[in-house]
C-alpha positions as a printed Julia matrix, in Angstrom:
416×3 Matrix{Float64}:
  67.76  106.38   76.56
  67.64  105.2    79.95
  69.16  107.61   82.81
  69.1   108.49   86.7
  67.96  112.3    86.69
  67.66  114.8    89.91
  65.47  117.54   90.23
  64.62  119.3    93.52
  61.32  120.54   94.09
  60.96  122.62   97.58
  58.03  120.94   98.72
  59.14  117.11   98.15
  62.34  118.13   99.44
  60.99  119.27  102.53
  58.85  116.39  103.15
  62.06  114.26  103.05
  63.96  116.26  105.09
  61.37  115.24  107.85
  60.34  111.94  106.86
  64.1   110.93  106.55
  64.4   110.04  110.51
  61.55  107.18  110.43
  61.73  106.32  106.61
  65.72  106.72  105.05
  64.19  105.39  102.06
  62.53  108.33  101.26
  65.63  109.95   99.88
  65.73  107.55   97.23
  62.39  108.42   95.92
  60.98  110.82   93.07
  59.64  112.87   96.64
  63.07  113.81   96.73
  63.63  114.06   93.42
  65.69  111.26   92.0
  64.1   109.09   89.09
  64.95  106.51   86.77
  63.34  107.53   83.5
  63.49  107.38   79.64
  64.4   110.87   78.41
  65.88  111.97   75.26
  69.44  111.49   74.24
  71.5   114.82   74.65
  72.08  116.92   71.78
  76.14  117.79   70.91
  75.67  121.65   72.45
  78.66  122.46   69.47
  80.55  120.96   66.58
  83.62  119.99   69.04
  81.67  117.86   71.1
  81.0   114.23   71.26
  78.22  111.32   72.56
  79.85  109.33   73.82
  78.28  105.86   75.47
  78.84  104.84   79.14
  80.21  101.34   80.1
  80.86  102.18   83.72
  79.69  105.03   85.78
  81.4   105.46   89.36
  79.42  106.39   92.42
  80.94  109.37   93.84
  80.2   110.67   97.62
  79.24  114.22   96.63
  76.39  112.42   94.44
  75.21  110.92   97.83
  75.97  113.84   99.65
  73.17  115.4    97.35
  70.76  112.71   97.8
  71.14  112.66  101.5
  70.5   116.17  102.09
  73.85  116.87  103.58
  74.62  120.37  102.24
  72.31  122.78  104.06
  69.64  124.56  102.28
  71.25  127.19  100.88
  74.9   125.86  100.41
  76.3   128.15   98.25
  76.93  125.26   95.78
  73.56  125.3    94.51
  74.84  128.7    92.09
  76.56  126.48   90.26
  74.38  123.53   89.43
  71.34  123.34   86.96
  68.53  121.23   87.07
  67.24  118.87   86.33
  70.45  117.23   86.84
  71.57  113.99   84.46
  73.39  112.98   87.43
  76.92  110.95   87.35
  80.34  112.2    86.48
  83.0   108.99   87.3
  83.23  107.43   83.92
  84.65  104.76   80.96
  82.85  105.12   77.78
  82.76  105.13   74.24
  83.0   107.6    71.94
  79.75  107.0    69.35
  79.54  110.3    67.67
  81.36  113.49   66.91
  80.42  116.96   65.76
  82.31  117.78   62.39
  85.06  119.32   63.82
  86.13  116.69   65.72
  88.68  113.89   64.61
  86.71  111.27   63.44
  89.31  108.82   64.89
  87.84  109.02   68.46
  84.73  107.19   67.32
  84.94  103.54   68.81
  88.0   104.48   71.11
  87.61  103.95   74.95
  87.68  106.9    77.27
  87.44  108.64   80.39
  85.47  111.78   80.06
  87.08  114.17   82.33
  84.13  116.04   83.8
  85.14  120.03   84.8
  83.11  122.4    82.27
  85.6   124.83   82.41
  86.23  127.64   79.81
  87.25  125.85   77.06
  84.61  123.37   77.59
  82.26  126.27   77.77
  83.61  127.9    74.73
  85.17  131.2    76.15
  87.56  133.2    75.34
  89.49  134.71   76.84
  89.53  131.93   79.41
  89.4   133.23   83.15
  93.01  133.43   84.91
  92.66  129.6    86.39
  91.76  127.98   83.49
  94.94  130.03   81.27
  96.89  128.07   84.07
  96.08  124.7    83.78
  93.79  125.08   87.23
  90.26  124.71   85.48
  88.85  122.98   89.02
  88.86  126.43   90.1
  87.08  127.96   86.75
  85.58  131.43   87.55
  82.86  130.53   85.39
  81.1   127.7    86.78
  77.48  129.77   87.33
  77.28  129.91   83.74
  77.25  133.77   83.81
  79.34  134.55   80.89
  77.46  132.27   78.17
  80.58  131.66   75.46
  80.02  129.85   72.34
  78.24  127.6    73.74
  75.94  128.98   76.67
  75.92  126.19   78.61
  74.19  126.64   81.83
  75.51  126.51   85.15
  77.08  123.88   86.29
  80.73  122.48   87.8
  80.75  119.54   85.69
  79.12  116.74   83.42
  76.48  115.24   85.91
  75.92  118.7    87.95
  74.01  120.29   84.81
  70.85  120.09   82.77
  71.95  119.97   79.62
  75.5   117.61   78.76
  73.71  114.78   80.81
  75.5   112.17   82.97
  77.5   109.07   83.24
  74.21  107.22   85.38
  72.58  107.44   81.74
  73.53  105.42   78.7
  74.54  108.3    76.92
  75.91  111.79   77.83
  78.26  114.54   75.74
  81.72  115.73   76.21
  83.78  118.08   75.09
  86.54  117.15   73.27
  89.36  118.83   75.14
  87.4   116.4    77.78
  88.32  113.31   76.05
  91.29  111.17   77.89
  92.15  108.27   76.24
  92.24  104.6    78.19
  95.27  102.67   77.58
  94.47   99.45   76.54
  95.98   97.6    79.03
  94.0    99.22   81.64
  91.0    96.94   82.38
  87.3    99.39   82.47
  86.84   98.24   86.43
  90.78   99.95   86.76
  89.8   102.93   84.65
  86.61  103.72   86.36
  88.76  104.68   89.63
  90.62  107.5    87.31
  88.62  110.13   88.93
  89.03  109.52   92.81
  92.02  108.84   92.34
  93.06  111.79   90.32
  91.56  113.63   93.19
  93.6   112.6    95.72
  96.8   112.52   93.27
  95.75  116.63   92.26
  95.71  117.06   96.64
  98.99  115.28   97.13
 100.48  117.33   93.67
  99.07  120.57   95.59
 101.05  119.77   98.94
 104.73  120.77  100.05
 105.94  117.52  101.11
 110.08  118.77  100.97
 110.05  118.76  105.38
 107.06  116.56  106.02
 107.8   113.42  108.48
 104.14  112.48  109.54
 101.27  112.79  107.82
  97.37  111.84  109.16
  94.91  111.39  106.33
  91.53  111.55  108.12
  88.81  109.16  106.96
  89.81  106.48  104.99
  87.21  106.31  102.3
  87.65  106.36   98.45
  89.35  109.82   98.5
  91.84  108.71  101.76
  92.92  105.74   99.84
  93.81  107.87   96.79
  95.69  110.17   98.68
  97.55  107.15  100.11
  98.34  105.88   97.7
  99.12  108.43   95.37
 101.72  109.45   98.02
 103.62  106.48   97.93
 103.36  106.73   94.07
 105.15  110.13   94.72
 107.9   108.35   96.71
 106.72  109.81  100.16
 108.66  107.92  102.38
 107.47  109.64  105.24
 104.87  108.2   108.49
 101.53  107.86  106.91
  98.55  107.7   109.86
  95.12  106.97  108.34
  92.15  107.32  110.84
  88.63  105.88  110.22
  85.77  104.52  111.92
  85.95  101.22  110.04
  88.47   98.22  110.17
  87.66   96.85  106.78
  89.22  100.53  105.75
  91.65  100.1   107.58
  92.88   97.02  105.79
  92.67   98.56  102.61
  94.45  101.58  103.96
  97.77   99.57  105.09
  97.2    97.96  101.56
  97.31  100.96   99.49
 100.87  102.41  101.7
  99.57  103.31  105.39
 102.09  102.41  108.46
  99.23  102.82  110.95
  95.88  103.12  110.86
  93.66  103.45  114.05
  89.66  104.33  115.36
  89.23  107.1   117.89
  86.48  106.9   120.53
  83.48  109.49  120.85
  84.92  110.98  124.16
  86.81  114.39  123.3
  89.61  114.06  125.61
  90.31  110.85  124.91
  90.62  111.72  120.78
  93.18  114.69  121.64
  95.4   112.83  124.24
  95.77  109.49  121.37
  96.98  112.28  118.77
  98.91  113.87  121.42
 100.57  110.82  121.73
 101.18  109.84  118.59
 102.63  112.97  117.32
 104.31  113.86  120.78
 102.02  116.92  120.95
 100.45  118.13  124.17
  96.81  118.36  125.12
  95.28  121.76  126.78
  91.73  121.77  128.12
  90.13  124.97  128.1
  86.43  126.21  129.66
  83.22  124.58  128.16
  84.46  121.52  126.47
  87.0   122.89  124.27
  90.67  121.44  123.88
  93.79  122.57  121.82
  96.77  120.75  121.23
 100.47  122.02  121.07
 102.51  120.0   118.61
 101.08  117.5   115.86
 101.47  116.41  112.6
 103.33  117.94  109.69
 100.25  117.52  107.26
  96.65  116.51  107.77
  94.57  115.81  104.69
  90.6   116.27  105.6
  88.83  113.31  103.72
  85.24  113.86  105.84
  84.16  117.58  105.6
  81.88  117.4   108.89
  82.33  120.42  111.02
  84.05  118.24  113.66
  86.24  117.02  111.07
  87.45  120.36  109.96
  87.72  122.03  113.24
  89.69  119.0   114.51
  91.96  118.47  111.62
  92.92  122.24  112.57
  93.71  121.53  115.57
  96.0   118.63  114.69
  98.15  120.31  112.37
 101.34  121.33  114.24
 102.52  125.16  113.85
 103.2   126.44  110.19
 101.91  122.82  109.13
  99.67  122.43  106.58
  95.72  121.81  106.2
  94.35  120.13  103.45
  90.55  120.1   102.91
  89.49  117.48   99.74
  86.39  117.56   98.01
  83.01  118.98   98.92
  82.33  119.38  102.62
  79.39  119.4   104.73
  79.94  123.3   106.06
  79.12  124.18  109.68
  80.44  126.03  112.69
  83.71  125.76  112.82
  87.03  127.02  115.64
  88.85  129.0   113.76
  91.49  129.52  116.2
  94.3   127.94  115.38
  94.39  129.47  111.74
  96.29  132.25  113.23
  96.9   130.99  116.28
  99.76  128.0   114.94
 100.1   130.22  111.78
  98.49  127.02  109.73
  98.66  126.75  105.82
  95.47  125.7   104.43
  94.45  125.02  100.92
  91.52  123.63   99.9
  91.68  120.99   97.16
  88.82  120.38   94.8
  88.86  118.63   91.42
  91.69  118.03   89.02
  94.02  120.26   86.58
  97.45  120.36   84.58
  99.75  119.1    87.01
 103.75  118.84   86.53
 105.09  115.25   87.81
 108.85  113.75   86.89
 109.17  116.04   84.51
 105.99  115.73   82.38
 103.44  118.36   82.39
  99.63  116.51   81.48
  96.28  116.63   83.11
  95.73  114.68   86.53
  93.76  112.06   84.43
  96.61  111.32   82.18
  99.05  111.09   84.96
  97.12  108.51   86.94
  96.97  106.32   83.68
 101.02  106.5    83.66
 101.19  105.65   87.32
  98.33  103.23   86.97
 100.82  101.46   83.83
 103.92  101.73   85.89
 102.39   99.39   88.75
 102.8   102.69   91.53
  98.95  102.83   91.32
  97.28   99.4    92.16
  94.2   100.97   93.26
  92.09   98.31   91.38
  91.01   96.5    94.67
  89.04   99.86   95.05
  86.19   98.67   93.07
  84.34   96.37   95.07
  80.51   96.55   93.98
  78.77   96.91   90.24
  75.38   97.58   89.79
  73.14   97.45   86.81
  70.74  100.53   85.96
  67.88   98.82   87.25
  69.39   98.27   90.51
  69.73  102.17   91.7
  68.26  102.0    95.03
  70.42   99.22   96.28
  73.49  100.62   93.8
  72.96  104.19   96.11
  72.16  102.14   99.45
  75.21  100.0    99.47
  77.49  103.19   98.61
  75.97  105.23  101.42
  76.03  102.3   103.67
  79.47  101.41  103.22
  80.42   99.43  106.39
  77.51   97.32  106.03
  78.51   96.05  102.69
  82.53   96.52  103.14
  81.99   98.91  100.52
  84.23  101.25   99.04
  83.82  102.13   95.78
  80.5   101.28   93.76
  79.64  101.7    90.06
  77.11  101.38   87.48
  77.48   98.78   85.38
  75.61   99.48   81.5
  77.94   96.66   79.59
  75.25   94.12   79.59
């Protein structure tokens, strides 16, 4: 079969890290790593797994985070990876085959493959404390330390491991407590989104909302959007600010439920006094450059993960507010100060889980299917480039050069 795979090898790497300010290019180049290649199909790793056979694989930022050499050297997420990597985790596919003890039924059926290898994935038992509580994002056995039934090898997810394979390759397994369903009046291009979305639906799910009036979601990308407008499919009916660099986002962020969205300058002072006076905070200048603000909003949901993002999403949160950090950031150097100064709540959101909404208790996946069905998730203007196989390079270009492209989110295309 035919498949994008990622393997770091110190020297290449290294020669891209350099090269990468007179040729970008590089980083899309077996010197870095990343190939298109015909490797073997993977083998079901137990007799409740199943190949399944990808129709659309999603383009996810941590992917190109990877590729671009944005997590330092020794980023701590590099325990819990394997390579090579069959890289890709967004999916719709078909199920093709199943081990015996699997319900023959799934073969043919349409589904989204939700990624986490968590302990039951991994075949062990006991589970670890997050998993037992529907939290397997947070699985204490990601570095693929305690081997189980099935001694997978470390790894997060499908498409951060070397052995299940990924959702850029024709073909890649699951486990079947992995296996969600499509509804079949979801269209593939509207179930490919399940997994941003789901992301931003598990951050909203994770965040007191009971006093919150104004809320800043910073950076508008994929993730931003999902948080937007999984939000208003909450019923938030509170201010929603959504900041970005880019108007086209900015469009689709008033789309998806926004009541403002605005750019902020380079100059420092400038960037504190318009979110001073938008939340009616105050600005304070201190020695060498720094600034503080009194006051500010009741939630701020960090959708960049720069160091500048973090330290200044702190620093807009008003006292006893709450922090949200989504997804994988870039780590850094960051102010720490108002943690205890304002007494913030932070909680870092990552991945997806058993979540309780109106009542029902299902996994994120599931939930943003019933959302998606109830018309409170229109997120299918989200998709706005496909790609076949072939096409890689310009697939990974377009998705890393967003604004260039009005890009927002890109996929692989294998139904043809």
């Amino acid at each position: 079969m035919r498949a994008i795979t990622y393997d770091i090898k110190p020297i290449g790497w290294a020669t891209c890290f350099w090269l990468k300010r007179l040729w970008r290019s590089c980083l899309l180049t077996r010197l870095n790593g990343l190939r298109l290649d015909e490797i073997d199909t993977p083998e079901l790793p137990g007799d409740d797994w199943v190949l399944v056979e990808t129709l659309l694989g999603g383009v996810c930022g941590t992917d190109l985070s990877l590729l671009a050499q944005a997590q330092p050297p020794n980023s701590i997420l590099q325990g819990f990876s394997s390579m090579p990597i069959g890289l890709g985790h967004e999916n719709v596919a078909v199920v093709r085959d199943v081990g015996p003890d699997v319900d023959r039924s799934w073969i043919g059926r349409r589904v989204c493959v939700e990624p986490t290898l968590g302990c039951r994935a991994r075949g062990i038992d006991p589970p670890c404390k997050s998993c037992r509580d529907g939290r397997f994002g947070t699985c204490e056995h990601f570095s693929g330390d305690v081997p189980g039934r099935y001694s997978l090898p470390a790894g997060t997810s499908i498409g951060y491991n070397s052995r299940t394979g990924g959702s850029y390759g024709q073909y890649f397994t699951a486990h079947e407590s992995q296996l969600i369903g499509i509804p079949d009046e979801l269209s593939d291009e509207q179930a490919v989104l399940t997994d941003p979305v789901a992301c931003g639906l598990h951050a909203v799910l994770r965040t007191d909302l009971s006093d919150a009036k104004r809320v800043l979601v910073y950076g508008s990308g994929v993730m931003g959007l999902g948080i937007i407008a999984s939000l208003r499919a909450v019923g938030f009916d509170g201010h929603i600010d959504a900041l970005d660099r880019h108007e086209y986002l900015g469009r689709a962020a008033t789309g998806f439920g926004a009541d403002d969205f605005f750019r902020l300058g380079t100059s420092k002072s400038e960037r504190y006094e318009a979110i001073a006076q938008r939340t009616g905070g105050t600005v304070q200048r201190v020695r060498f450059g720094n600034y503080m603000l009194s006051g500010g909003y009741d939630i701020v949901f960090d959708c960049v993960g720069s160091a500048s993002a973090v330290s200044e999403c702190l620093k807009w949160t008003r006292a006893d507010g709450q922090a949200m950090f989504v997804g994988t950031g870039h780590g850094g150097a960051v102010d720490l100060t108002p943690v205890w100064f304002t007494e913030l709540r932070i909680k870092g959101v990552y991945g997806r889980g058993v979540e309780q909404l109106d009542g029902k208790t299902a996994s994120t996946y599931e939930l943003v299917h019933d959302l998606m069905l109830a018309g409170k998730l229109n997120v299918g203007a989200m998709l706005t480039h496909k790609f076949p196989l072939d096409e890689y390079r310009q697939a990974f270009s377009t998705a890393s050069g967003k604004a260039a492209h009005n890009a927002i989110k890109v996929a692989f295309d294998f139904r043809q």
